[in-house]
N, C-alpha and C positions, 0 to 999 in steps of 0.2 A: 554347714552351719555358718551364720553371719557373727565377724567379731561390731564389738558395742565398746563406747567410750562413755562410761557412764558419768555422770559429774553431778557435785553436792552442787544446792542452791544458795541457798545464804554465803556470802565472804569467797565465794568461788566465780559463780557469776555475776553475784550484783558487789559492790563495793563494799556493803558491812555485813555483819553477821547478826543484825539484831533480829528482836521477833515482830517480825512483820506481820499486821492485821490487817493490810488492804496492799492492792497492786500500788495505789498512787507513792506507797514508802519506800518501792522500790526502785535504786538506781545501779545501772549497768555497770559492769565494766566498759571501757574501751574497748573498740575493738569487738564486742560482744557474736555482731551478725556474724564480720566478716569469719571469726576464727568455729563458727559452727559451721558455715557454707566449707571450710577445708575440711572437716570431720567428714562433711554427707560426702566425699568426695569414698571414702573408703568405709566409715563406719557408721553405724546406728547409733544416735546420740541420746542417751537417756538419763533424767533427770531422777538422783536419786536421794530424799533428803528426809531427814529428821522435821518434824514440827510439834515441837509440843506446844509450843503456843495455843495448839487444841486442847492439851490439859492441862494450860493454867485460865484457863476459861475467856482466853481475849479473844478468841473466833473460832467459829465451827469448823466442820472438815469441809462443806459446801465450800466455807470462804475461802480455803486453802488450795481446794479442786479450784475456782474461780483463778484464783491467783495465777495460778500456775498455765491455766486454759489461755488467760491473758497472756501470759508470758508467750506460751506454744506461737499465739496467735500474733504476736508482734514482731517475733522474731521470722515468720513465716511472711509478715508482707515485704522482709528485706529480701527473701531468698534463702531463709535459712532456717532448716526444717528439724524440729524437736520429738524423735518419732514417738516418746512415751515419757511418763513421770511417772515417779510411786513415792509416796510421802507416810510417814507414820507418825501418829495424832498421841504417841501416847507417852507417859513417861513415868518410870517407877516410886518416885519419891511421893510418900504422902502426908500431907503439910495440911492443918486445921483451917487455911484460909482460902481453899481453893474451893472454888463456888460448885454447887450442889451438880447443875448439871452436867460440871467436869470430870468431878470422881469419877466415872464409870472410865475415863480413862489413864489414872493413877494405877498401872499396872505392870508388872513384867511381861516382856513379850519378844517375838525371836525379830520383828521386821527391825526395830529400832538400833540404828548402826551403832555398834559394829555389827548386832548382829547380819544376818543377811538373807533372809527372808525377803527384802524385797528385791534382789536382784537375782536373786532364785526364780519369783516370780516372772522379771523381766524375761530372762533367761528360757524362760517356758514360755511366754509368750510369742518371743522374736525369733526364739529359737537360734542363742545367742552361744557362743564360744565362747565362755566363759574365761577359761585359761589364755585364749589369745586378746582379750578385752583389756581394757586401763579404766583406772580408776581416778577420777583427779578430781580432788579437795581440798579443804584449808586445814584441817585438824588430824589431830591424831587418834581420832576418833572413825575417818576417812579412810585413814591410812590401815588400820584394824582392820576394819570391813573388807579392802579391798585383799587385804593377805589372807583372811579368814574365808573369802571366796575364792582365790587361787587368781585373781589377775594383777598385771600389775598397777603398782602405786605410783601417784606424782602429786607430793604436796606443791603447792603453790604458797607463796607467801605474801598472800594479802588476807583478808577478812581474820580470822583466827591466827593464819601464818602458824600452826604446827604449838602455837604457845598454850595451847589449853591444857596440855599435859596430862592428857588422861587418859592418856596407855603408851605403855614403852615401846612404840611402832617405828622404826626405821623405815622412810619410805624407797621405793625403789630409785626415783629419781626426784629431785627440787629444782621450780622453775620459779622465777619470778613473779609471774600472774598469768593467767590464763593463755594468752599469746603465744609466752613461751613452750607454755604447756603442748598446745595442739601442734607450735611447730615441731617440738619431738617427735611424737606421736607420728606426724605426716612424715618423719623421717624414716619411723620405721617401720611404718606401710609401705614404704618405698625402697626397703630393704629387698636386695635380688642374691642369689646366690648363682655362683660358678661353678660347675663339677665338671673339673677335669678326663675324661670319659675317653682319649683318644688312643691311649696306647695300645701297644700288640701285644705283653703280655707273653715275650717271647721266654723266659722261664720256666712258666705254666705250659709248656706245649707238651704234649698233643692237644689239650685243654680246651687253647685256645687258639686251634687251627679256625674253627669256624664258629667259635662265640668268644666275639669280646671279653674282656677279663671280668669287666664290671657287671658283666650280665653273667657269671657264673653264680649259681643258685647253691643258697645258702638256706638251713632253715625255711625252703619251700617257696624263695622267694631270690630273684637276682639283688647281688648285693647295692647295685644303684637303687630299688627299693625299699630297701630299709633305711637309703640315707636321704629321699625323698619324702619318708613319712614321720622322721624325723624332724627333715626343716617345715614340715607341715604341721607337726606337733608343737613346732619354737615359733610359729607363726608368719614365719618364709612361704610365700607359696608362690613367688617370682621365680623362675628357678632361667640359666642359661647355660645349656647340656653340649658342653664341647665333645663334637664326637669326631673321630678319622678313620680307624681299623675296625672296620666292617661296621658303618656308622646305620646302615639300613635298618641293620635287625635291633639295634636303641631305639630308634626313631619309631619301628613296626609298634615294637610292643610300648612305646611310652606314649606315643601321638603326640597331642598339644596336652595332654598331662590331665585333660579335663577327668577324665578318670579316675585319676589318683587325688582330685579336689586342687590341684597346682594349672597355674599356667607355665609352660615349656615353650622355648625357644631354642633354636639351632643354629648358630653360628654357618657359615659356609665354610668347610677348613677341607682346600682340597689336598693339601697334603701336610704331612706331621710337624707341626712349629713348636711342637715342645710344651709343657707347661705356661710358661711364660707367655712366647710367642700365641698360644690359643687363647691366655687371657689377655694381650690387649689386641686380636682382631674378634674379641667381643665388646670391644668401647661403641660399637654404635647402639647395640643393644642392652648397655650399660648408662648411657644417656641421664637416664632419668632417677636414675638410682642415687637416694641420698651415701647410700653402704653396701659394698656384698660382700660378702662370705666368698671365700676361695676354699673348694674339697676336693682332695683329690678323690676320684671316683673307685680306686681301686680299696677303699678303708673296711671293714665291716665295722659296726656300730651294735649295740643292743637297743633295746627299747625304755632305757632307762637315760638316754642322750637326749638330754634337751639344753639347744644353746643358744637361750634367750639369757643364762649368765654372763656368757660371752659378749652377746650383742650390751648386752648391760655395762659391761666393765670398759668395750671400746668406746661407747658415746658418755657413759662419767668422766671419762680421763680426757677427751676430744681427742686422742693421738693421730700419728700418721699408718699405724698399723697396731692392731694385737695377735697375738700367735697363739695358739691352744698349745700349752705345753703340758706335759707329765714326766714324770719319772719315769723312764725306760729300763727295762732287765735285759736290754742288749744293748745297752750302750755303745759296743764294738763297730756294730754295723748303723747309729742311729746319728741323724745329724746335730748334735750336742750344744747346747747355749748356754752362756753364764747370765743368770739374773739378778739384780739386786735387790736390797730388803726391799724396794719399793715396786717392785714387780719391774721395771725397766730392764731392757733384754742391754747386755753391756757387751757381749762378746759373742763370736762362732768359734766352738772347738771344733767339730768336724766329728768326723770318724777315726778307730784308731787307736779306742785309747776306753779305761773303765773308771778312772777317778771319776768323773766327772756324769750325771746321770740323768741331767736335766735335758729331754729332747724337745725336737720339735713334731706336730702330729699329723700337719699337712692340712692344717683348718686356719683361716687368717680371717678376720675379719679388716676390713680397709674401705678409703675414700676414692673418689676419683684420682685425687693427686696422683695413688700408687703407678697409673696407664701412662704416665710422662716421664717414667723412669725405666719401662721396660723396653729394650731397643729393639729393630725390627728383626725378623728373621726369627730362626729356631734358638730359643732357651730355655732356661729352668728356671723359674718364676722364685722359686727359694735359694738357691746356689747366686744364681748370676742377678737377679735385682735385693729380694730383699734383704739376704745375709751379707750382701755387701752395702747396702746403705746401713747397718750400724753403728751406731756412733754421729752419724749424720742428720737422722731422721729419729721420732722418738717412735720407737717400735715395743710395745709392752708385750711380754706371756701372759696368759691368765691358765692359771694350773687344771687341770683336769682332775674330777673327783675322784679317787681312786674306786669306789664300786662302779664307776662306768667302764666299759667295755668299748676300745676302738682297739684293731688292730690288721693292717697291712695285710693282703693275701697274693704276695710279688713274688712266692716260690711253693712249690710244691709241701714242703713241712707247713709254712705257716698257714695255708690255704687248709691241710687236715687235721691242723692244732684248733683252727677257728672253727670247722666241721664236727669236730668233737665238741667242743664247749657247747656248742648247741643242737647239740645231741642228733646230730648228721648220722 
């Protein structure tokens, strides 16, 4: 399925939000061509907008299809392609002065946003990923819709700017006007994930005499699978699969990931650099990446993990790093942090000890900067870079829900703790 950036028309892409009755009233934003030509770069761009202007009788739907045709068509001789629009003519209130041939459209109805009828529609047409989509408009009325269909929201604050107040919608993220908007968005199309995939898994033996750890089958399925359908689920489908102990048989059964609806890459790692060490001899294939996710590959997950919160909470805060943390019931053996009320990670307690219960879960979200801190050679990407820039760099947790499920399968118990829970 292809994801869609769907966008209001009024006060989103043109500069006011008024009721426009001919193309000649409308004027662009800045920037207007350039920032759809980035969109066609990864997503479907479609127009999706409120007009009642059709039922307060200032112009027909003709004029409003017109309108909008002209829009597709102008924006099209820049280079910048508008693949659909859906508008809805109608609106519920019914006032004694609204001319005769309007009435029929004084009605309640589901297209009119928030409801979402018309991006249901889209959706059926383009055959669109709804959940991996964005939604980006000027009111809180945009922002409704977009939650109410399950993708995410980005008010902008020009035309309306959020101030119509007429629903209590908190949007996912606020950008200043549109520009800013799709530079998000291009950020996190651009989002790659790392999964750590290379160790031997010498604990699990005989296990893992001749199947890597990660390809131990779990629920019918190896566990690097579950955490592939997962970042496919949060909208990751970049993925860069560090493999070394017995790297063939990932490779055999993942391919280039086309498969599993991902694209896969494979670092060259002829021998074990550790955590650390595997993630930065993937900076050449890290490149392009505005963000990626560090996993380690040995986790299982449920089907209830999705970590576009994650990815949410590290591009709100702009930091140098965020950590997926939780509450650990083994704190003994778990590598332990102190966070403060503002989620900022402030301290490594280590192992050793049970006051203390707050761990870490081996999922990082981070920017480039992190590959200039890990030194060459074999290391541990958590121990040796990022628990020791604490205090340095601003490294946030973002807590894990407690009904998700992640848990480590690095010893034979916890391997047929996790095999039980899902009914192995």
């Amino acid at each position: 399925m292809k994801r869609a950036v769907f966008l209001d028309r009024d006060g989103t892409i043109t500069n006011d939000d008024n009721y426009f009755s001919s193309y000649d009233q409308i004027r662009f934003v800045d920037g207007l061509a350039e920032s759809i030509r980035i969109l066609n770069g990864n997503f479907l761009v479609i127009l999706i907008t409120n007009q009642p202007v059709v039922a307060r009788g200032l112009c027909s739907e003709d004029d409003v299809k017109a309108m909008n045709d002209r829009i597709i068509e102008e924006l099209d001789k820049q280079g910048a392609r508008i693949d659909g629009a859906y508008f809805c003519p109608h609106h519920p209130e019914q006032h004694d002065d609204v001319p005769e041939h309007a009435k029929k459209y004084r009605v309640e109805c589901s297209c009119r946003k928030p409801g979402i009828a018309m991006i249901e529609q889209a959706a059926k047409d383009f055959g669109v990923d709804v959940g991996n989509s964005f939604f980006i408009g000027d009111s809180t009325r945009d922002v409704q819709a977009a939650k109410n269909a399950g993708c995410t929201s980005i008010l902008v604050m020009t035309g309306l700017a959020g101030k119509d107040g007429k629903y209590d919608a908190v949007p996912d993220y606020k950008c200043a006007d549109l520009r800013e908007a799709v530079s998000l968005v291009n950020d996190c199309a651009n989002l790659k994930a790392v999964i750590l995939a290379g160790g031997k898994g010498e604990r699990l033996r005989p296990l893992t005499i001749e199947t890597p750890k990660p390809m131990l089958k779990i629920a019918g399925k190896p566990i690097l699978e579950h955490q592939i359908e997962a970042l496919k689920r949060s909208g990751v489908n970049k993925i860069v699969l560090c493999t070394s102990y017995l790297s063939v048989k990932i490779k055999d059964y993942f391919g280039d990931g086309s498969r599993f609806g991902v694209k896969i890459e494979y670092p060259e790692e002829p021998e074990g650099l550790g955590s650390g060490g595997a993630v930065k001899n993937s900076g050449e294939f890290l490149k392009d990446a505005s963000y990626f996710i560090i996993i380690n590959g040995d986790s299982m997950i449920d089907e209830k993990f999705d970590l576009r919160p994650l990815i949410r909470c590290h591009i709100r805060k702009n930091v140098f790093a965020t950590l997926f943390v939780r509450e650990s019931d083994h704190p003994m053996d778990s590598d332990v942090l102190r966070m403060d009320e503002n989620g900022k990670i402030t301290e490594f307690i280590g192992r050793g000890q049970v006051a203390e219960k707050l761990a870490n879960t081996g999922m990082t979200v981070c920017s480039q900067e992190l590959l200039q801190y890990i030194p060459d050679g074999n290391c541990n990407i958590e121990k040796d870079v990022l628990f020791k820039l604490i205090g340095k760099k601003d490294l946030y947790g973002f807590m894990m829900p407690k009904e998700w499920f992640k848990k480590g399968v690095d010893t034979p118990e916890r391997l047929e703790s996790v095999r039980m829970y899902f009914g192995d």
